[in-house]
C-alpha positions in Angstrom: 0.0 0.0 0.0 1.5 3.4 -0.4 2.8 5.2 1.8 1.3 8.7 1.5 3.2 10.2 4.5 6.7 8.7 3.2 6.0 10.0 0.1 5.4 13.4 1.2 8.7 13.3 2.7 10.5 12.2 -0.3 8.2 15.1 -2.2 9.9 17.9 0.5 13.3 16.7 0.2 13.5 16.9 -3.4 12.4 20.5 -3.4 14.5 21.2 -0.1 17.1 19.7 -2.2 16.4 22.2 -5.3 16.1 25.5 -3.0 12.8 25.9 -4.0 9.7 27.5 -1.7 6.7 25.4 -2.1 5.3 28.4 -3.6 8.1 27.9 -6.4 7.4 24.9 -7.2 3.6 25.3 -7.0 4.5 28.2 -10.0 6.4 25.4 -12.1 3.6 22.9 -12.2 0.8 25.4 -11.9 -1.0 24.0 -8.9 -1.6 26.0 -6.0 1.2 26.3 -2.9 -1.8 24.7 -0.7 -1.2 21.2 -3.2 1.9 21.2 -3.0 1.7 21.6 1.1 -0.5 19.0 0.9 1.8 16.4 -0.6 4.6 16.9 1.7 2.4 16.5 4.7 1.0 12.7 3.1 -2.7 14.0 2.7 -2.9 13.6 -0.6 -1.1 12.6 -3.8 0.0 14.7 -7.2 -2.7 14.2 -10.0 -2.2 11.7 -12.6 -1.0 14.5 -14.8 1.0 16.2 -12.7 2.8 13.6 -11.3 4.8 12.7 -14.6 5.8 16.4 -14.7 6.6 16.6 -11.4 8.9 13.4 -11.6 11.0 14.9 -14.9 11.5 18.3 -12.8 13.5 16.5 -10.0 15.4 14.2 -13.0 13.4 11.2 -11.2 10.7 8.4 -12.6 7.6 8.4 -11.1 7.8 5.1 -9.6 11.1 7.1 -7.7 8.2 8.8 -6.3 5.9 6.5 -6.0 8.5 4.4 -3.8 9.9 7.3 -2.3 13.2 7.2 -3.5 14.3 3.6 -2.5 16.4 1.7 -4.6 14.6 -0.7 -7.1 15.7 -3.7 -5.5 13.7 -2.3 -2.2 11.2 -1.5 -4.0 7.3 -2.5 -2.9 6.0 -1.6 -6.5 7.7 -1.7 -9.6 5.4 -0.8 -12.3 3.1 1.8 -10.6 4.9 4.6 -12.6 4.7 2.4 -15.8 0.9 2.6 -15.3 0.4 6.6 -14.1 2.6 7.3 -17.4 0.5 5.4 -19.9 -3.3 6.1 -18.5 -1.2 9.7 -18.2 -0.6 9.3 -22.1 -4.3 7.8 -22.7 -2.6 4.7 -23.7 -5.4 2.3 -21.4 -5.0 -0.5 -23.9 -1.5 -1.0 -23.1 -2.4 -1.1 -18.9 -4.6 -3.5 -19.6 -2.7 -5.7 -21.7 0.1 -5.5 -19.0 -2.5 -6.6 -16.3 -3.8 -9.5 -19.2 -0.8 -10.9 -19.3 0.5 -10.4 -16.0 3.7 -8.6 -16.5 1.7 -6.0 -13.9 -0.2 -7.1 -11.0 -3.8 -6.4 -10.3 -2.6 -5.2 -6.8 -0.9 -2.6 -8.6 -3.8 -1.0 -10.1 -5.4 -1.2 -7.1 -2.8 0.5 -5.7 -3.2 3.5 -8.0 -6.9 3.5 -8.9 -7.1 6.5 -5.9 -5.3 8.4 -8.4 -7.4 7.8 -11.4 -10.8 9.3 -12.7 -13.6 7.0 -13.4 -13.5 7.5 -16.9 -9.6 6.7 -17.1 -10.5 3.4 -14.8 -13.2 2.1 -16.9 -11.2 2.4 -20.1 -8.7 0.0 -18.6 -11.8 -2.4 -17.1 -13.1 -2.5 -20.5 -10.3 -4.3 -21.5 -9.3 -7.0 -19.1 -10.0 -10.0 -19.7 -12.9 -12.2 -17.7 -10.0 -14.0 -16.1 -8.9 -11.4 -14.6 -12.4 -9.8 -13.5 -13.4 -11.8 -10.5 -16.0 -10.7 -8.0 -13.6 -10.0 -5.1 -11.1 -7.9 -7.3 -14.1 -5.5 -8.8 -15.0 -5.1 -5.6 -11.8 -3.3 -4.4 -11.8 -1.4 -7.4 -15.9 0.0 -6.5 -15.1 2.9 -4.7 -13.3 3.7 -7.9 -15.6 3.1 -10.7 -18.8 5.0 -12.1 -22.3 2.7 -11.0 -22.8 2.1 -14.7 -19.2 0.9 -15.3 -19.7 -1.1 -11.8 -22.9 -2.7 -12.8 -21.3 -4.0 -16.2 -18.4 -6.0 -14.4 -20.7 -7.0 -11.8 -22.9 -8.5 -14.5 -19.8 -10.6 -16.0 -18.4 -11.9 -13.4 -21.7 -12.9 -11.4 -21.3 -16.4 -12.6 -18.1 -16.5 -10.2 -18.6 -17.7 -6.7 -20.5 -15.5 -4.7 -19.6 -14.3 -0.7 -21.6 -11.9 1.3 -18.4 -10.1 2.1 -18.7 -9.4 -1.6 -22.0 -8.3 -1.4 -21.7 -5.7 1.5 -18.5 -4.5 0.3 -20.3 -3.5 -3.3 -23.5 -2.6 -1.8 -22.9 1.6 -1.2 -21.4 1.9 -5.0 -23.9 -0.5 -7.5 -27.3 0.4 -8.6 -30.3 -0.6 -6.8 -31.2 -3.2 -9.1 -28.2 -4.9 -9.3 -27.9 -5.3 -5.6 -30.9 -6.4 -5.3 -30.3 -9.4 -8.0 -26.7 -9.8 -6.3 -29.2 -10.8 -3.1 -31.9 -12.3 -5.0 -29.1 -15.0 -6.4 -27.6 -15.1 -2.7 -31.0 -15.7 -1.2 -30.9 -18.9 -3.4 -28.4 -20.6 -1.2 -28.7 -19.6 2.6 -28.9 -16.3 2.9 -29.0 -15.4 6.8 -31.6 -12.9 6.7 -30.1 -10.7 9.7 -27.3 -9.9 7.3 -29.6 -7.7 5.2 -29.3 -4.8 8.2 -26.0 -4.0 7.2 -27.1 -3.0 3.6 -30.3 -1.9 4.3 -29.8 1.5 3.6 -28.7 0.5 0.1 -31.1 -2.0 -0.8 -34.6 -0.7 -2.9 -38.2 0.0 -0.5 -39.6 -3.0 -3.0 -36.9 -5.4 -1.8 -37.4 -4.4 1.9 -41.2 -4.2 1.8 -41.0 -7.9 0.3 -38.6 -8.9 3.1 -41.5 -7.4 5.6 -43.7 -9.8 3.1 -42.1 -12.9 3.9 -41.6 -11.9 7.6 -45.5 -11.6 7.9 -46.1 -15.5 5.9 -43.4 -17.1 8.5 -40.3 -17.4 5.9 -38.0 -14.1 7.8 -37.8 -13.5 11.5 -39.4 -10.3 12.9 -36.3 -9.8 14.3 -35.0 -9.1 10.3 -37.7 -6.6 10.0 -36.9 -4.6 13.3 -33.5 -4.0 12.1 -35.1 -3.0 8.8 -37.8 -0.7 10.5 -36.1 2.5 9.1 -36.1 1.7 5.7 -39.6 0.2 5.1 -42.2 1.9 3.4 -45.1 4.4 5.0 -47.3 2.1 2.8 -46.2 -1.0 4.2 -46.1 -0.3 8.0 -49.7 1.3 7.5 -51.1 -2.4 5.8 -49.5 -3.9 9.4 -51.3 -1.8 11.4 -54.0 -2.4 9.7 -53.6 -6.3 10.1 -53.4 -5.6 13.6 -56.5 -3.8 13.9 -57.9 -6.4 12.0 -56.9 -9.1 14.7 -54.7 -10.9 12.0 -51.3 -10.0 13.3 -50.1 -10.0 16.8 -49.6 -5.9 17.8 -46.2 -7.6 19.7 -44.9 -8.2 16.3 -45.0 -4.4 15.3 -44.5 -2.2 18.9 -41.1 -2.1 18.1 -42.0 -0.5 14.9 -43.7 2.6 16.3 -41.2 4.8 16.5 -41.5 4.7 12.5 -44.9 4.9 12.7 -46.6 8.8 11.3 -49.3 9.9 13.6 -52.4 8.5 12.0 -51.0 5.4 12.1 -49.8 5.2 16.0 -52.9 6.0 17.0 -54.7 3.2 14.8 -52.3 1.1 16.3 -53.1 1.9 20.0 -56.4 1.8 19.2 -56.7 -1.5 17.8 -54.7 -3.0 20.2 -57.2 -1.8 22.8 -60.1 -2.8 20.5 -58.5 -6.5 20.2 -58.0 -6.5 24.3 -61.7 -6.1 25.0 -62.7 -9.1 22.5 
């Protein structure tokens, strides 16, 4: 992984090394003195254009940079640089063939994805092959990728064996309806429903409301649903009041759900549980 603070050192010798303010070398690569401050402290890294530029300045590769100076037999990662330069040069084809062939590791575009624009990414997913393109790798690369982009390699490599790790970790950056299909297919197998919490806030109100659905006919524990409470439609805690008021759901089942409950509905719910006392 790199090393953002180490880096930043390396960045602030180099221009120490120079005689150069940070406001000088700000000038030379037209970027503002606050970038370049932020470099050297290790909050963030130079752009994907400017850190070619910034590498021929100092006489220095950009993996030098990249591995903050040590020597290449030290070296963590040895073809970082090899990839900033060519997505640099909009030469994607050739990344990916590296990758294809495996003369660069997927770890190293991992590695430098944070650097990359979506659009710069997805020309280089577009061209890997399907072997490369499993499940667990896409889903390292999701914080990087546009949904669209996301949804497409999802889609192809959905025949690959499916984890709920991988499921959770995709859930905040895919489309609605590919998450729900991703736990449509899971739900298949033996899907532990209490796992749905954690990507509740992600998942579709038809997906949840169905949940609620098989929750009511004996398939999903209530317990599921409370932990789903937030998320579930106005239309579909109203119909559980109403069951209740109708004596065909136990009110026990739904109190938790109250706090979610709007006004009309509490009240029809404190009513029919006192209607359904009296019987």
């Amino acid at each position: 992984m790199l090393d953002l603070r180490k880096i930043g050192a390396y960045i602030s010798k180099l221009r120490k090394d120079q005689d150069l303010t940070q406001l000088e070398l700000a000038d030379q690569l037209n970027v503002s003195h606050q970038a370049v401050s932020k470099w050297e402290r290790g909050e963030s890294l130079p752009d994907i254009g400017t850190l070619p530029r910034f590498a021929r300045l100092f006489g220095k590769t950009v993996d030098d940079i990249l591995n903050s100076g040590d020597h290449a037999e030290h070296r963590e990662h040895q073809h970082l640089g090899t990839i900033v330069e060519e997505i640099s040069e909009n030469r994607p084809d050739q990344v990916a063939e590296r990758v294809n062939t495996g003369e660069v590791e997927v770890e190293d575009l991992l590695e430098v994805a944070p650097l990359l624009k979506a659009s710069s990414l997805h020309k280089v997913t577009e061209r890997l092959d399907s072997s490369v393109l499993k499940l667990d790798f896409i889903m390292r690369l999701a914080p990087f990728l546009g949904a669209g982009t996301l949804d497409e390699l999802v889609s192809q490599a959905e025949e690959d064996e499916m984890e709920w790790d991988i499921i959770t970790g995709l859930a905040p950056f895919v489309s609605g309806d590919t998450l729900n299909r991703l736990v449509d297919k899971w739900n298949e197998g033996s899907l532990e429903f209490h796992n749905l919490v954690e990507i509740a806030p992600f998942l579709g109100r038809e997906h949840i409301d169905r949940l609620v659905q098989l929750a009511e006919e004996g398939s999903v524990s209530w317990d599921t649903v409370q932990g789903l409470a937030p998320f579930i439609s106005r239309d579909t805690l109203s119909r559980l009041v109403d069951r209740v008021t109708e004596g065909t759901l136990d009110a026990d089942r739904i109190i938790s759900l109250a706090p979610f409950l709007d006004r009309g509905s509490l009240e029809k719910l404190i009513n029919g549980v006192a209607a359904n006392g009296k019987r």
